[in-house]
C-alpha positions as CSV (number, residue, x, y, z in Angstrom):
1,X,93.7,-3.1,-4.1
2,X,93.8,-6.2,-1.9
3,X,90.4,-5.3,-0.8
4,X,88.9,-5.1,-4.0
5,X,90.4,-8.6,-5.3
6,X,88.7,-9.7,-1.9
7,X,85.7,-8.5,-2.4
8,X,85.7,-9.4,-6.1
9,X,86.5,-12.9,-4.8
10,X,84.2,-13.0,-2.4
11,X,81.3,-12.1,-5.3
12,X,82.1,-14.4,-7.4
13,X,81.8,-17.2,-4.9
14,X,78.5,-16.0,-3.9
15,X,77.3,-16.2,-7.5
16,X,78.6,-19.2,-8.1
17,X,77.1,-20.5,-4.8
18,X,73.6,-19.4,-5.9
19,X,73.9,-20.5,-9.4
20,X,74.9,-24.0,-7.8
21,X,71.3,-23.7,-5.2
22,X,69.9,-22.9,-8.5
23,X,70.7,-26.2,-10.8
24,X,69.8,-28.1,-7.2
25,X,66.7,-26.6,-7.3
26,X,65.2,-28.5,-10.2
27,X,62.2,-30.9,-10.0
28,X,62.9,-34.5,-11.0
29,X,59.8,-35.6,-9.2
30,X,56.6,-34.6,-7.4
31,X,55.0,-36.3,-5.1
32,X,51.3,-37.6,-5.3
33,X,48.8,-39.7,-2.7
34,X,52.1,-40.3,-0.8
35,X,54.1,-41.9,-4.0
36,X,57.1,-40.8,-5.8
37,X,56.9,-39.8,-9.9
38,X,59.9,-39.3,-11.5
39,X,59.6,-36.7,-14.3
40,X,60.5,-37.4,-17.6
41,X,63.4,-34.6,-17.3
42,X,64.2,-31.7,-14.7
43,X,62.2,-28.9,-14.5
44,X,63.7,-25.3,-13.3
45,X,60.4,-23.6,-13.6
46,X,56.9,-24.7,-12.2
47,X,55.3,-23.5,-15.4
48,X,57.7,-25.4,-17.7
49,X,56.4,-28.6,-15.8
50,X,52.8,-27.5,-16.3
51,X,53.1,-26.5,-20.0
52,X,55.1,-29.8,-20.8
53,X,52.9,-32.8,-22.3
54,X,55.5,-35.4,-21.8
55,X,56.3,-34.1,-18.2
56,X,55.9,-38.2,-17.0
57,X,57.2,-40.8,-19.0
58,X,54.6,-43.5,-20.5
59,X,55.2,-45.8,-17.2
60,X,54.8,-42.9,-14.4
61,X,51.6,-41.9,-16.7
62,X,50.6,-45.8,-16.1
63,X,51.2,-45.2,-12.0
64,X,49.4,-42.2,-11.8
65,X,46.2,-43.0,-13.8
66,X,45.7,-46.4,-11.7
67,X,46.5,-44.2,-8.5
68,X,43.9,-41.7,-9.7
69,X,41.2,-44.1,-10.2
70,X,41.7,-46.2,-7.2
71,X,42.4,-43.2,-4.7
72,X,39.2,-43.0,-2.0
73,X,37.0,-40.3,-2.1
74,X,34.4,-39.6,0.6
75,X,31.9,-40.6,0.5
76,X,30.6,-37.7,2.7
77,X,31.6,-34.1,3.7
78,X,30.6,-32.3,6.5
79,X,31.7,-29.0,4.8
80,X,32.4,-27.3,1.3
81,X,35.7,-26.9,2.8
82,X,36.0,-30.3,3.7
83,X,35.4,-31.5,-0.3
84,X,37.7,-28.8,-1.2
85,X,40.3,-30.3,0.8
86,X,39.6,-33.8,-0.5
87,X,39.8,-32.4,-4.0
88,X,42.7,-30.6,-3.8
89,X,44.9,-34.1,-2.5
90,X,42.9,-36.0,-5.3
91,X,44.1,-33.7,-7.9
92,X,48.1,-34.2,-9.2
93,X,50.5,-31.4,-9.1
94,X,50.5,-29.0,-11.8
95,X,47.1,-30.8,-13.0
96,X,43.5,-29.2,-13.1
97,X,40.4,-29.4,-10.5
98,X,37.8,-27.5,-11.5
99,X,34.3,-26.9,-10.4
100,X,31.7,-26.9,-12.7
101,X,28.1,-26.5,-11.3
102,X,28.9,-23.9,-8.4
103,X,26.8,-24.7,-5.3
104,X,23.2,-23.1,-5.1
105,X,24.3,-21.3,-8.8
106,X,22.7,-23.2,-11.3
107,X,19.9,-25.7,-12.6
108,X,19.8,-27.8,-9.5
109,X,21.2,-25.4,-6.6
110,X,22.0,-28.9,-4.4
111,X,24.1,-30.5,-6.8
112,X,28.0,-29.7,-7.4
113,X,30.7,-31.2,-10.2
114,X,33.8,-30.8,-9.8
115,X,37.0,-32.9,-11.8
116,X,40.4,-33.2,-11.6
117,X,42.5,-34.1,-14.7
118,X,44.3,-37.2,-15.3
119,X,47.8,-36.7,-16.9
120,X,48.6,-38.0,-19.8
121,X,45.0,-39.5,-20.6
122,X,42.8,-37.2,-22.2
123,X,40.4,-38.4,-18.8
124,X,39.2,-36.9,-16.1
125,X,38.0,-38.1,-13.0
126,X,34.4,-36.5,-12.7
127,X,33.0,-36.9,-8.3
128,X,29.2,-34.8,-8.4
129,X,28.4,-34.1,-4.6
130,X,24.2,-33.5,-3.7
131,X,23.9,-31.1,-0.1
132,X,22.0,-32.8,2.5
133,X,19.5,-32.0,4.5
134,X,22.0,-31.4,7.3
135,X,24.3,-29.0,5.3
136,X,27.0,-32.3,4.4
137,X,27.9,-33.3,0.8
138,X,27.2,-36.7,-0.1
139,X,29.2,-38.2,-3.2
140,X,26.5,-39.5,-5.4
141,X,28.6,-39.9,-8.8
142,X,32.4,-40.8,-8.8
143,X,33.7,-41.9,-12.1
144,X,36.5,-41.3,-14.9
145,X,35.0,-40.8,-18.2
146,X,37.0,-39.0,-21.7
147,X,37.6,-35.4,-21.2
148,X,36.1,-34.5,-24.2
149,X,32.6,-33.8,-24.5
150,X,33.7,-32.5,-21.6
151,X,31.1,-32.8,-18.6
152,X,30.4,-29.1,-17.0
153,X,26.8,-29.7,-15.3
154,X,24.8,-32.1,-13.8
155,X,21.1,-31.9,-12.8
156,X,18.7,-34.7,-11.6
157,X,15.8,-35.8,-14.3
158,X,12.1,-35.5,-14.2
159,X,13.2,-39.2,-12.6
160,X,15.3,-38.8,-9.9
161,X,18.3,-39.6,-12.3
162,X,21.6,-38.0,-12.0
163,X,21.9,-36.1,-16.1
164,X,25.4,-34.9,-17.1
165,X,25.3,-32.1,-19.4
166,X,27.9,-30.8,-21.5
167,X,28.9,-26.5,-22.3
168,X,25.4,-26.4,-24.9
169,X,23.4,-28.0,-22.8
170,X,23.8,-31.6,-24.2
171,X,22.8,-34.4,-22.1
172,X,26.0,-37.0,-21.8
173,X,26.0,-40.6,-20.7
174,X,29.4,-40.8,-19.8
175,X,31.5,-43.5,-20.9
176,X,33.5,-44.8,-17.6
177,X,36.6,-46.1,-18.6
């Protein structure tokens, strides 16, 4: 009997230990270009953080959009893994990147676009990278414009131009904000 009230004991202060680690496991904050956001409450789940609109309260939302704009970015790549490792510590945790043009895929084959969201904004920051003759990527467009129309191509003009285009085809001139 003795053994079982141990061992009953015993269980119950493991669960209790892991339903402690568990409540200490929620995210108050991530952490972004080497800065601290505090969340607007404490998230358990990585999704819950993601699928939450008002995951940053109006002032971390301030913090995070000047950080976005201001945070360097190339100018040049040696490698497609290179940008992808630029992009990836431009984009904010839980946020999007995406890539829209695909190197060598579409309408102009030496052209890429690729954005990361900005929280809280309804902006994105748009970067279109051209390969060079050497096999680098050189930044040719960095900007943050509206998310919607949302930019999904860009293709150089019968003048050289850079033209943004949006899912039908649409030519945008993007309104940097």
């Amino acid at each position: 009997m003795r053994v079982v009230q141990i061992a009953v004991a015993l269980m119950l202060t493991v669960v209790s230990l892991a339903q402690a680690h568990a409540a200490e496991a929620q995210a108050t904050f991530v952490e972004y270009q080497g800065q601290r956001f505090d969340l607007s409450k404490a998230y358990q789940d990585l999704h819950d953080y993601k699928n939450d609109q008002a995951n940053l309260t109006p002032a971390q939302v301030q913090r995070v959009e000047s950080l976005m704009r201001s945070a360097k970015f190339g100018p040049r790549f040696k490698t497609g893994e290179d940008l992808d490792a630029a992009l990836s510590t431009l984009e904010f945790p839980g946020y999007g990147l995406y890539y829209a043009n695909q190197l060598g895929a579409h309408v102009d084959p030496k052209l890429e676009l690729a954005y990361v969201e900005v929280p809280g904004r309804s902006l994105n920051r748009y970067v279109a990278v051209e390969r060079q003759a050497d096999g680098s990527l050189l930044v040719v467009a960095d900007f943050v414009a509206a998310a919607e129309p949302e930019i999904t191509r860009v293709k150089r003009g019968v003048d050289g131009a850079l033209e943004f285009h949006q899912r039908n085809g649409s030519v945008i001139v993007p309104a940097h904000r």
